[in-house]
C-alpha positions as MATLAB code, in Angstrom:
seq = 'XXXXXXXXXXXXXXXXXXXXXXXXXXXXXXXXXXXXXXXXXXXXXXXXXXXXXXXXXXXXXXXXXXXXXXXXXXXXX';
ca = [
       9.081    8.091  -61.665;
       9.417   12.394  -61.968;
      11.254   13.974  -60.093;
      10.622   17.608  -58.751;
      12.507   20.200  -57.966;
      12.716   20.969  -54.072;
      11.327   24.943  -55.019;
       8.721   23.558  -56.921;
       7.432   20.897  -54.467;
       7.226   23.646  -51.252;
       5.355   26.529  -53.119;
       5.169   29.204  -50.959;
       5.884   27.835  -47.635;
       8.939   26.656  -46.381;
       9.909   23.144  -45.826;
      10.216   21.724  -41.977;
      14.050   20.933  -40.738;
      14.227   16.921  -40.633;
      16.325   14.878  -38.954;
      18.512   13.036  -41.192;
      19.200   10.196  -38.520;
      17.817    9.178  -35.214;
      19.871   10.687  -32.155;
      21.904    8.361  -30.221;
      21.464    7.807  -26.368;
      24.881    9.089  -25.836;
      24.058   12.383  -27.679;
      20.878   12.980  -26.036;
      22.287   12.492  -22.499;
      25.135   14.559  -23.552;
      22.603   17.359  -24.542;
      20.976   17.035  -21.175;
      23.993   17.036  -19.021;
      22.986   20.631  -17.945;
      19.618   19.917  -17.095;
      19.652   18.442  -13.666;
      18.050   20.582  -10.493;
      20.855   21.560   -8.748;
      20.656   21.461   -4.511;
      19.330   24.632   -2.797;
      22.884   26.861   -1.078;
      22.358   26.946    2.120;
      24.507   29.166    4.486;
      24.198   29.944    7.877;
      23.594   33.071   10.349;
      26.726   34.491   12.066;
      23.952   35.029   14.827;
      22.240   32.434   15.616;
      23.621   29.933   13.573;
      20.531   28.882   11.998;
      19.994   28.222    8.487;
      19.492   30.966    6.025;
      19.206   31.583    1.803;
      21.159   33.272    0.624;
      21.380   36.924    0.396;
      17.846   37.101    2.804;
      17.200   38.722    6.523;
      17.540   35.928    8.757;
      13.804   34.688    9.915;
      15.122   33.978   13.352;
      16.828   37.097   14.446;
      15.931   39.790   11.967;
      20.243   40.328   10.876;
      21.594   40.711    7.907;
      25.169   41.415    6.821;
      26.294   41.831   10.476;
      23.314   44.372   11.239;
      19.589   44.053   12.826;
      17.407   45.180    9.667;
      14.085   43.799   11.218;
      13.148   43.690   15.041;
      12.367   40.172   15.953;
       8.556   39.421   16.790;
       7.852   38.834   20.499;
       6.254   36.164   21.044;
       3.216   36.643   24.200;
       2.046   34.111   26.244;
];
């Protein structure tokens, strides 16, 4: 049996990284510890006490930060 050099075998192009051993369950979870979808913040309006995201004009009353930045819509019958 010959063997070959590695530079000789790849001429040119550049051999792929291979995984010496299969990773572990334990690894892999480890890895993926940071992946998980993490639950919406929810606060609520000083106003109306309804529930707003974060850093938006509250749909319900139109304040934000303490002041009214859009009118409220009124609604006709």
């Amino acid at each position: 049996m010959r063997r070959f050099h590695p530079s000789t075998v790849c001429k040119g192009s550049q051999a792929m990284a291979v995984p010496k051993r299969r990773t572990s369950h334990a690894r892999q979870g480890n890895r993926r510890s940071h992946l998980h979808v993490k639950p919406i913040q929810i606060q609520y309006c000083p106003q109306c006490n309804e529930p707003v995201l974060p850093h938006r004009v509250c749909p319900n009353c139109g304040y934000y930060q303490g002041r009214e930045v859009v009118a409220p819509e009124k609604e006709e019958k």
